[in-house]
N, C-alpha and C positions, 0 to 999 in steps of 0.2 A: 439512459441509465447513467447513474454518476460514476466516473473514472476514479481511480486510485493510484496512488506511489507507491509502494513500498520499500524501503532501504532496511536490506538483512544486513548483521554481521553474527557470522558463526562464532561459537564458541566450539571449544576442543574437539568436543563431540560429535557437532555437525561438521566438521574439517575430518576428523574421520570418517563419517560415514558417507560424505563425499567422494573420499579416497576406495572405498569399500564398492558405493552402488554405483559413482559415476553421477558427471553431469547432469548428462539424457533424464536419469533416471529420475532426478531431483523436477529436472523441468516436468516430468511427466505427472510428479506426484501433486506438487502445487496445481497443474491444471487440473485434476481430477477433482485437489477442491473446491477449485473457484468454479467449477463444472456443478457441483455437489449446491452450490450457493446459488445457483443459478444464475450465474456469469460468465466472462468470458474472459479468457488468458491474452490480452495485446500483444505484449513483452515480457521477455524472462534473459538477462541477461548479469553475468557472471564480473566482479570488476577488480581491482587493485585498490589498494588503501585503506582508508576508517572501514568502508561499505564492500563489502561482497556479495553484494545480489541486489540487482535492481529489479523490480517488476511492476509491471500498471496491467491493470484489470477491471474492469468492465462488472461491477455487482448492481443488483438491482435497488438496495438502498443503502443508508448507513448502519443500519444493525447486522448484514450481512459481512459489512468490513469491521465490524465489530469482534462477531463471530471468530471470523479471519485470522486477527488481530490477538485477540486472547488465547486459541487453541495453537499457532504458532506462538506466543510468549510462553504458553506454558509445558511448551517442549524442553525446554534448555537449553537446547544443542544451538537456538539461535534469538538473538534480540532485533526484532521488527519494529522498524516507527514506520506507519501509516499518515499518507497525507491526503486529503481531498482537493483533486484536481477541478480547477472552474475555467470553462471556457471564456474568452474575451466575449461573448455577446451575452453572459450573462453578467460579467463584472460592465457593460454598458449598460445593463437594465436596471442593475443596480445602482448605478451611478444617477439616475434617473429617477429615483424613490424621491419623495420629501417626506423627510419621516421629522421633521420639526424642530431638531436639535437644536440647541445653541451652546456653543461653546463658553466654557467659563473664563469670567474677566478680570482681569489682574490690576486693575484700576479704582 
């Protein structure tokens, strides 16, 4: 199953409702949806700076981080960028394609 990033930052609202239901409570709700997607929760961790919420998870494809991705954007309370995690042995598989290219010449 393909891995994901997610980098949260709260707006107002999710800063309140943090204050309100608590950490726990946040980490339990995100797992429930990536449970809901048919995935699984890796990491859910809390941070300082631009990003307040880092998490990677485990969905079964990309239309599931999609899913993800929209229904958190169109919360408010919080702004998600998702990113697709690739392991080193498929960027060596990749590196191993000839896919024909030839770069343009300036000559």
């Amino acid at each position: 199953m393909p891995k994901f990033l997610v980098q949260g930052s709260y707006g107002p609202g999710g800063a309140q409702a943090i204050l309100k239901e608590g950490a726990s409570a946040r980490r339990a709700a995100v797992e429930k949806a990536v449970t809901s997607l048919g995935g699984t929760l890796e990491a859910f961790y809390f941070a300082f700076g631009d990003v307040d919420l880092y998490v990677i998870m485990e969905l079964p494809n990309t239309t599931a981080a999609i899913a993800a991705s929209l229904v958190t954007n169109a919360s408010g309370t919080v702004s998600a960028k998702t990113t697709m995690l690739i392991m080193p042995e498929e960027v060596d598989a990749a590196a191993k394609m000839d896919i024909g290219y030839r770069p343009p010449r300036s000559d």
